[in-house]
Biopython code that builds the backbone (N, CA, C, O; Angstrom):
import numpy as np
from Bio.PDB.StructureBuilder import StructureBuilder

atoms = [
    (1, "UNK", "N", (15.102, -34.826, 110.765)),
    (1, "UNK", "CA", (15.039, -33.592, 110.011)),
    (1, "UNK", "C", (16.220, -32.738, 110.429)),
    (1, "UNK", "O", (16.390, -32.429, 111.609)),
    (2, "UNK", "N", (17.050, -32.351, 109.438)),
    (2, "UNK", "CA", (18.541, -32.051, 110.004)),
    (2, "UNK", "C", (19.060, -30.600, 108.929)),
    (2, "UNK", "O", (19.912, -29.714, 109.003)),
    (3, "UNK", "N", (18.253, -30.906, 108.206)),
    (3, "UNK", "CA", (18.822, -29.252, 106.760)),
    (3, "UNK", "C", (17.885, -28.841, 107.033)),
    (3, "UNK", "O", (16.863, -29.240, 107.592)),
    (4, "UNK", "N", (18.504, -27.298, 106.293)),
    (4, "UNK", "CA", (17.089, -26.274, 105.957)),
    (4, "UNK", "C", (15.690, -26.771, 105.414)),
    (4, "UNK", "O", (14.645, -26.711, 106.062)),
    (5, "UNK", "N", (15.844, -27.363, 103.889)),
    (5, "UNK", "CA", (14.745, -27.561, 103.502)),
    (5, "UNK", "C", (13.645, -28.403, 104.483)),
    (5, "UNK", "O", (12.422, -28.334, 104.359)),
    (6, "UNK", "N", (14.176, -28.993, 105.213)),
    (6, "UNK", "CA", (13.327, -30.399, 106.612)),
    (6, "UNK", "C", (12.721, -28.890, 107.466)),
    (6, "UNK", "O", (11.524, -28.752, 107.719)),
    (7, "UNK", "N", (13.703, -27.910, 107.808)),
    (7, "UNK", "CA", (13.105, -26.855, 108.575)),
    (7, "UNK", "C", (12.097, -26.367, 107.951)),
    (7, "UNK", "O", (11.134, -26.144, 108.685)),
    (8, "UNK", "N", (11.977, -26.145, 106.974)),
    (8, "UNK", "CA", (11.350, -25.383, 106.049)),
    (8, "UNK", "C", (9.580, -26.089, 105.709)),
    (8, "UNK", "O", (8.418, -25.776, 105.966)),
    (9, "UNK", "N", (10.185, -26.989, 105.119)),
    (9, "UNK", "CA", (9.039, -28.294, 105.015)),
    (9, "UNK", "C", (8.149, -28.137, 106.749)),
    (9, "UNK", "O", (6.945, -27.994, 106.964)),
    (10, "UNK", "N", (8.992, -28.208, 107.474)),
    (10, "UNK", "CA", (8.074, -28.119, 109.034)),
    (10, "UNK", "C", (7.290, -26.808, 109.439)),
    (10, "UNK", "O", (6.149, -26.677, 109.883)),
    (11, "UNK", "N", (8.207, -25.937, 109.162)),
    (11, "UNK", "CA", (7.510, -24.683, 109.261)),
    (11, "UNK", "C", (6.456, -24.150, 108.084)),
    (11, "UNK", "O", (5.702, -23.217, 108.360)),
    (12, "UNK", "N", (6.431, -24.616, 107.086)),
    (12, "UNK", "CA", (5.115, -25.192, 106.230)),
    (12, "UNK", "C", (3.797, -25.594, 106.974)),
    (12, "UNK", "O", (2.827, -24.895, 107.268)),
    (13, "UNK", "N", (4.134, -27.423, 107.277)),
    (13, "UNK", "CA", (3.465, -27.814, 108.159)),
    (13, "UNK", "C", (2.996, -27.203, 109.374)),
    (13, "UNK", "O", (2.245, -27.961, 109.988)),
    (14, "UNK", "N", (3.081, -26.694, 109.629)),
    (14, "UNK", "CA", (2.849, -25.677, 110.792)),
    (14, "UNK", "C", (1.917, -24.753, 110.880)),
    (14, "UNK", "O", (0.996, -24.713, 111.696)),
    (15, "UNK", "N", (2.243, -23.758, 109.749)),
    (15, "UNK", "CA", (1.315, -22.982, 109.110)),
    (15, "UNK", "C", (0.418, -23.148, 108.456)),
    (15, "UNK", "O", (-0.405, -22.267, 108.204)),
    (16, "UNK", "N", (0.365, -24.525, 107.959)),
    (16, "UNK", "CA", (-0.627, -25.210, 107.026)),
    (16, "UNK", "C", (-1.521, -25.716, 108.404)),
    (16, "UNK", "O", (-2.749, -25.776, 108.349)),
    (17, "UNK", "N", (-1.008, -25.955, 109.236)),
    (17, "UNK", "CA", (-2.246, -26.959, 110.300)),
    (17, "UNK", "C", (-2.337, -26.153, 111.250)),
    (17, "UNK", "O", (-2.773, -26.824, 112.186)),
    (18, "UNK", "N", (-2.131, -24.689, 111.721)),
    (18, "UNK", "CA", (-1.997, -23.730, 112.881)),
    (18, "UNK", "C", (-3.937, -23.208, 112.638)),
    (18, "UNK", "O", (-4.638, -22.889, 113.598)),
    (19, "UNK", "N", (-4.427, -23.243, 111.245)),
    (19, "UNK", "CA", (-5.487, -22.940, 110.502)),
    (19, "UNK", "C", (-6.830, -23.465, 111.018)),
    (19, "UNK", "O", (-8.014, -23.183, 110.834)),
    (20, "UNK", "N", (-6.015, -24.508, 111.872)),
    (20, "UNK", "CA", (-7.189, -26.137, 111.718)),
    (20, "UNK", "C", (-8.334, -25.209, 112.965)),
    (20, "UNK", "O", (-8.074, -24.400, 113.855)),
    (21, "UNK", "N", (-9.963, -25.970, 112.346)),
    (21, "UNK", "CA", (-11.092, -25.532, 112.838)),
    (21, "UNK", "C", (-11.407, -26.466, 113.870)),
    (21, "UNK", "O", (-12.106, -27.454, 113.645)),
    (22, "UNK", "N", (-10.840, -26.157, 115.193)),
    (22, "UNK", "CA", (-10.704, -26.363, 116.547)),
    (22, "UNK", "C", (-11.935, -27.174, 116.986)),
    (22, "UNK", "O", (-11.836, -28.172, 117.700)),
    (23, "UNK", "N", (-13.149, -26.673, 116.503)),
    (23, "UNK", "CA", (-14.268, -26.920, 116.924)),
    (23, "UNK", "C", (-14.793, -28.169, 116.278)),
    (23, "UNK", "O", (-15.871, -28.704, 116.541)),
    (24, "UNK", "N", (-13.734, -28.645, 115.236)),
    (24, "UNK", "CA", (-14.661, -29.842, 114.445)),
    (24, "UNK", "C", (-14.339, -30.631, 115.403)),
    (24, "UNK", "O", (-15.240, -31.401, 115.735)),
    (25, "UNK", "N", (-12.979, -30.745, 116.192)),
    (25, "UNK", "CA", (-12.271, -31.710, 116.854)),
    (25, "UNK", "C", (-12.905, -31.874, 118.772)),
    (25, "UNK", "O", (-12.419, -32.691, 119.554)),
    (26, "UNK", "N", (-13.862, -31.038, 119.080)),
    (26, "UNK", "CA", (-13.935, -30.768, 120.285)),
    (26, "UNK", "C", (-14.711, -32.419, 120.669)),
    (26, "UNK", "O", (-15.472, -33.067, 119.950)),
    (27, "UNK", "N", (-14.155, -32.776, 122.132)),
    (27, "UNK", "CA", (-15.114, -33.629, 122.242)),
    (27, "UNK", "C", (-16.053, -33.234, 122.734)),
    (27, "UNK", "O", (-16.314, -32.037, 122.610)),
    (28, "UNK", "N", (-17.077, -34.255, 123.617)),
    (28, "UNK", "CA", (-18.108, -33.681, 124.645)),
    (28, "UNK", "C", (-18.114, -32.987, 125.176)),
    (28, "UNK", "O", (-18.955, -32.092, 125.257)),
    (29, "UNK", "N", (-17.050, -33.158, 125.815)),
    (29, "UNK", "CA", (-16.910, -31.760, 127.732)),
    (29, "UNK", "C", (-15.500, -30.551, 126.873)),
    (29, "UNK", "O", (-14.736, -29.730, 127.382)),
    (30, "UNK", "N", (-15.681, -30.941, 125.610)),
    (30, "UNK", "CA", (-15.444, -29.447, 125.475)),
    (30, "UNK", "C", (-13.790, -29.444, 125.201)),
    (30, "UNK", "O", (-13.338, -28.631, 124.394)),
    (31, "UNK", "N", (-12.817, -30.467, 125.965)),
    (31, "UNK", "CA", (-11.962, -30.578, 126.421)),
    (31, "UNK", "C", (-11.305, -31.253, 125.141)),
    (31, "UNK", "O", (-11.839, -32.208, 124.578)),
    (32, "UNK", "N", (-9.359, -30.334, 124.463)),
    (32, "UNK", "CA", (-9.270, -31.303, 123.090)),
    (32, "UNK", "C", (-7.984, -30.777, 123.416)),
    (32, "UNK", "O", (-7.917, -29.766, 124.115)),
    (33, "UNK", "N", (-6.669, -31.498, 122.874)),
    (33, "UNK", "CA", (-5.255, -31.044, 123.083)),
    (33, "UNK", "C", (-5.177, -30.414, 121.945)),
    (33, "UNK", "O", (-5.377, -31.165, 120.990)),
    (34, "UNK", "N", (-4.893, -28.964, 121.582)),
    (34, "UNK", "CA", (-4.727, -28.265, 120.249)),
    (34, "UNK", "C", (-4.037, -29.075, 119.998)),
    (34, "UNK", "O", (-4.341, -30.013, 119.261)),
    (35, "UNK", "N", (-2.307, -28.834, 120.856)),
    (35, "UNK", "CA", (-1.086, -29.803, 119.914)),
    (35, "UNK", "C", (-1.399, -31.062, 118.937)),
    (35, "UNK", "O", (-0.998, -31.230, 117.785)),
    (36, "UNK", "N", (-2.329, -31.997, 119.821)),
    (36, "UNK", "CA", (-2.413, -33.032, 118.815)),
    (36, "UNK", "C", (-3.513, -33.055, 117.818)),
    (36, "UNK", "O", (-3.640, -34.004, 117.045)),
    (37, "UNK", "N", (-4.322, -32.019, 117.817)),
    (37, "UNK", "CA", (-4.960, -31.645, 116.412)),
    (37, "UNK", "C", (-4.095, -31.274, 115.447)),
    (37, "UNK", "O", (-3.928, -31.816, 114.355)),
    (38, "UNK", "N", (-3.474, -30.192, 115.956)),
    (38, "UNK", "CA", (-2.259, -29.607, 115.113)),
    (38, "UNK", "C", (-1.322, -30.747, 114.203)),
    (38, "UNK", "O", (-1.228, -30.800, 112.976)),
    (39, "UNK", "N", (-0.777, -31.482, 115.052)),
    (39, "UNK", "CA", (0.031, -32.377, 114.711)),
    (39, "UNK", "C", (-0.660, -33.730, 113.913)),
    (39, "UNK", "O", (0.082, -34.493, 113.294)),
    (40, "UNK", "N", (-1.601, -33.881, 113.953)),
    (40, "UNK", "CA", (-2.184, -35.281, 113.425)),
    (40, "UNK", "C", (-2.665, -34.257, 112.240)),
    (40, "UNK", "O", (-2.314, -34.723, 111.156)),
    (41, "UNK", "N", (-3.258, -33.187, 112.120)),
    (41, "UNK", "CA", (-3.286, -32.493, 110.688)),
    (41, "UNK", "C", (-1.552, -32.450, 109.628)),
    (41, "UNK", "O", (-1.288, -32.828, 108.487)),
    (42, "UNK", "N", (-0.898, -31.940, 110.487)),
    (42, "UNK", "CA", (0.444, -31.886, 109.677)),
    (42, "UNK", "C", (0.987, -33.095, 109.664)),
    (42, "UNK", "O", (2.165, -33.009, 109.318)),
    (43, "UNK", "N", (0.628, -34.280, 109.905)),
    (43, "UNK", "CA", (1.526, -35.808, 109.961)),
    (43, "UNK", "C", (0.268, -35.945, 108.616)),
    (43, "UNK", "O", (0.739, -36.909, 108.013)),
    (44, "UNK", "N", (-0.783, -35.620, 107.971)),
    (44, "UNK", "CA", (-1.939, -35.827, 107.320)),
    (44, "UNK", "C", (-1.181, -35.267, 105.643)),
    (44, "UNK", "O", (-0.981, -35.938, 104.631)),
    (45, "UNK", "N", (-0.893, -33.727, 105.929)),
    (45, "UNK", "CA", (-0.235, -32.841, 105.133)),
    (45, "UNK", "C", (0.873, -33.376, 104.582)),
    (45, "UNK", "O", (0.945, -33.273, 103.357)),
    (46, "UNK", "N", (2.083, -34.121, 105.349)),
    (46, "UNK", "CA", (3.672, -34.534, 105.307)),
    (46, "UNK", "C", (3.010, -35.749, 103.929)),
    (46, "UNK", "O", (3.250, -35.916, 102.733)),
    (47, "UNK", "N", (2.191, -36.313, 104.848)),
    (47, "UNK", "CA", (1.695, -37.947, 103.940)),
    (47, "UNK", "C", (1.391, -37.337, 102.654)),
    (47, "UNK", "O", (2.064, -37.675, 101.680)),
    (48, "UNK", "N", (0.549, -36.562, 102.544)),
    (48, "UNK", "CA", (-0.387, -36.400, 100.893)),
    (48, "UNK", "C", (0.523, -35.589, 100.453)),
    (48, "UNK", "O", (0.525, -35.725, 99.230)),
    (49, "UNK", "N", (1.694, -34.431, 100.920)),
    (49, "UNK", "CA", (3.119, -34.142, 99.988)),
    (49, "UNK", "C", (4.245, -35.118, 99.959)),
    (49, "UNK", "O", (5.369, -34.760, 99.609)),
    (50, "UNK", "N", (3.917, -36.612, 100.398)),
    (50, "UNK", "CA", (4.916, -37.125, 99.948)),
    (50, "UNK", "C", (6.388, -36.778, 100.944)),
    (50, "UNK", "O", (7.441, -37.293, 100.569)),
    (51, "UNK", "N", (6.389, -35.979, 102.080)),
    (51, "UNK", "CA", (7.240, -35.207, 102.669)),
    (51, "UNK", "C", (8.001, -35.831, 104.185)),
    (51, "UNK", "O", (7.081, -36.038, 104.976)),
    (52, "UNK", "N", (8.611, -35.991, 104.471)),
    (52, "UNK", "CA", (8.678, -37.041, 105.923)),
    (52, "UNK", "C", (8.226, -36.449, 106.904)),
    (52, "UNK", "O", (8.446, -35.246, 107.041)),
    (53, "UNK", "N", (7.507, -37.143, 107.793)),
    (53, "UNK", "CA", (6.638, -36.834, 108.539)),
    (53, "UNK", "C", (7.257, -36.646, 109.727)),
    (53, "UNK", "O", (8.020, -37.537, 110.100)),
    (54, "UNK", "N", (7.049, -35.354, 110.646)),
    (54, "UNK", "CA", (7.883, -34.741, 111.480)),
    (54, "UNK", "C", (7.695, -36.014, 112.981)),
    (54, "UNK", "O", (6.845, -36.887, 112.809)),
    (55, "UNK", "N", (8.323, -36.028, 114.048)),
    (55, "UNK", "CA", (8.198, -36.715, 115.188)),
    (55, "UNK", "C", (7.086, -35.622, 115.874)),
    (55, "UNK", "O", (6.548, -34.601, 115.446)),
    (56, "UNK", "N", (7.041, -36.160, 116.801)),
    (56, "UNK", "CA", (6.116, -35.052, 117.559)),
    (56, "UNK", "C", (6.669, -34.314, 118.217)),
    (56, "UNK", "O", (6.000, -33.339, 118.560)),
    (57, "UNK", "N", (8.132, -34.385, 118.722)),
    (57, "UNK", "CA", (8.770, -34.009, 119.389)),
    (57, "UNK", "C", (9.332, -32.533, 118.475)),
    (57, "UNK", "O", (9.347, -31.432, 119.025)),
    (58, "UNK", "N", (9.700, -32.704, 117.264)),
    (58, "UNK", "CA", (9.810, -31.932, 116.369)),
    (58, "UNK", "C", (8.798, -31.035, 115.855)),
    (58, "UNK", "O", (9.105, -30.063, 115.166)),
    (59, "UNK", "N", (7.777, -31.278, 116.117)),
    (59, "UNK", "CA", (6.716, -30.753, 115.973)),
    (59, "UNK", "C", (6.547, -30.049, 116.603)),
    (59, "UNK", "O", (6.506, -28.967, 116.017)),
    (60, "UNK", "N", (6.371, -29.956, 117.779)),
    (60, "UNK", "CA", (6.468, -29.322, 119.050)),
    (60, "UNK", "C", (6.980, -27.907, 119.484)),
    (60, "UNK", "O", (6.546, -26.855, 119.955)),
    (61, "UNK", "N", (8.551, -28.673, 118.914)),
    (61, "UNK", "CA", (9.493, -27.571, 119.020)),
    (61, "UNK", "C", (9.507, -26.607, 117.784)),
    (61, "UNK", "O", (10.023, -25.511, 118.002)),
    (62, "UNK", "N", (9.152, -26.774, 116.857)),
    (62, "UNK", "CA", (8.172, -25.837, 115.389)),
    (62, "UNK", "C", (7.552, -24.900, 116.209)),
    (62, "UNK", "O", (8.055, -23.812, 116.490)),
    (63, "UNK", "N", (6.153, -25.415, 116.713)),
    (63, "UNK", "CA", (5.149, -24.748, 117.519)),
    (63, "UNK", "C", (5.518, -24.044, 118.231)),
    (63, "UNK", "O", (4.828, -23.024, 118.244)),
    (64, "UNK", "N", (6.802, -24.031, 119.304)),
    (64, "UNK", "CA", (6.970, -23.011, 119.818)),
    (64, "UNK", "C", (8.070, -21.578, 119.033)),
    (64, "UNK", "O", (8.126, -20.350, 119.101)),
    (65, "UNK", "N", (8.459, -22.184, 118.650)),
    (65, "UNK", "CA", (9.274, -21.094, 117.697)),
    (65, "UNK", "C", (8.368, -20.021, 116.949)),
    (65, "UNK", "O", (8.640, -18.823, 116.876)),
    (66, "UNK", "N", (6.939, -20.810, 116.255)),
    (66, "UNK", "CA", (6.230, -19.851, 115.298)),
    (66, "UNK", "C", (5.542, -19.613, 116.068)),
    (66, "UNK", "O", (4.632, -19.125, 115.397)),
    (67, "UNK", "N", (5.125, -19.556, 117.377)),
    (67, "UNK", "CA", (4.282, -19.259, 118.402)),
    (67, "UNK", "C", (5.163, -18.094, 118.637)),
    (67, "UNK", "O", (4.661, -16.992, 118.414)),
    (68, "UNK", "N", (6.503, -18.147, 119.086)),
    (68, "UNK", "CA", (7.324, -17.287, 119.890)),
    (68, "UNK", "C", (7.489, -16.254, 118.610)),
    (68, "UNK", "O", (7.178, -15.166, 119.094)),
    (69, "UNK", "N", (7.748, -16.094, 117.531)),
    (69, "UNK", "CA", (7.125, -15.396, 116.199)),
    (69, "UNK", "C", (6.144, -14.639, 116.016)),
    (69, "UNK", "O", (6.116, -13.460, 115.665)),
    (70, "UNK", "N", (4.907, -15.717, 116.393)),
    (70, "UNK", "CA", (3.782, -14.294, 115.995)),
    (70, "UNK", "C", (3.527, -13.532, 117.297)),
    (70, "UNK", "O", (2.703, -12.636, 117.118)),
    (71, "UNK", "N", (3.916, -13.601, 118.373)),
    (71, "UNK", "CA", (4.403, -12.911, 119.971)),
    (71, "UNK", "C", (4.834, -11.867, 119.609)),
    (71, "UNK", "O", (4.434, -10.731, 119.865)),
    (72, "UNK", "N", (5.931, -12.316, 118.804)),
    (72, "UNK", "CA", (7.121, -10.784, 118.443)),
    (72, "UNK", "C", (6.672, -10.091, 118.091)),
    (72, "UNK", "O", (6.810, -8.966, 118.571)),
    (73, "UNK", "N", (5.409, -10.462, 116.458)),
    (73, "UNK", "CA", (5.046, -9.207, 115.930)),
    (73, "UNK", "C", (3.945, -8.665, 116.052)),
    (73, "UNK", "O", (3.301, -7.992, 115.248)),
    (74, "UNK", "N", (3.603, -9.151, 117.699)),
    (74, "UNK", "CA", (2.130, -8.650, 118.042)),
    (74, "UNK", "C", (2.235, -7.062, 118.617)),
    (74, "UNK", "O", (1.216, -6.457, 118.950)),
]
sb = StructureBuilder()
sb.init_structure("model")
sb.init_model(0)
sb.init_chain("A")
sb.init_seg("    ")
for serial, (resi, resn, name, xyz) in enumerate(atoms, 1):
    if name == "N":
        sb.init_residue(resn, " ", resi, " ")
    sb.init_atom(name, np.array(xyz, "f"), 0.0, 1.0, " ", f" {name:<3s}", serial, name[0])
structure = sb.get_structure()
């Protein structure tokens, strides 16, 4: 992912799966990695738009940017 629109498309994804209901995913002891809820929702999203599906590594680095974002305008 190397142009705007790939940025764009991710930061989509992002916002589209930042939403996700934490609690469907919990296991037993309670214990669940947001990131990879997050991310296995938006690799879900990329697929059904047809859109290339981010690395995780890329993903990641999304997450902290729109993390470091809604920080700013808290």
């Amino acid at each position: 992912m190397s142009n705007d629109a790939d940025v764009e498309i991710l930061s989509e994804l992002f916002k589209g799966s930042k939403e996700a209901r934490l609690d469907d995913f919990a296991s037993g002891n309670g214990a669940i990695d947001v990131i990879d809820v997050l991310y296995g929702q938006a690799v879900e999203v990329a697929k059904e738009m047809e859109w290339l599906v981010p690395t995780r590594a890329e993903f990641e680095e999304q997450y902290g940017q729109e993390i470091a974002k809604l920080r700013r305008h808290e």
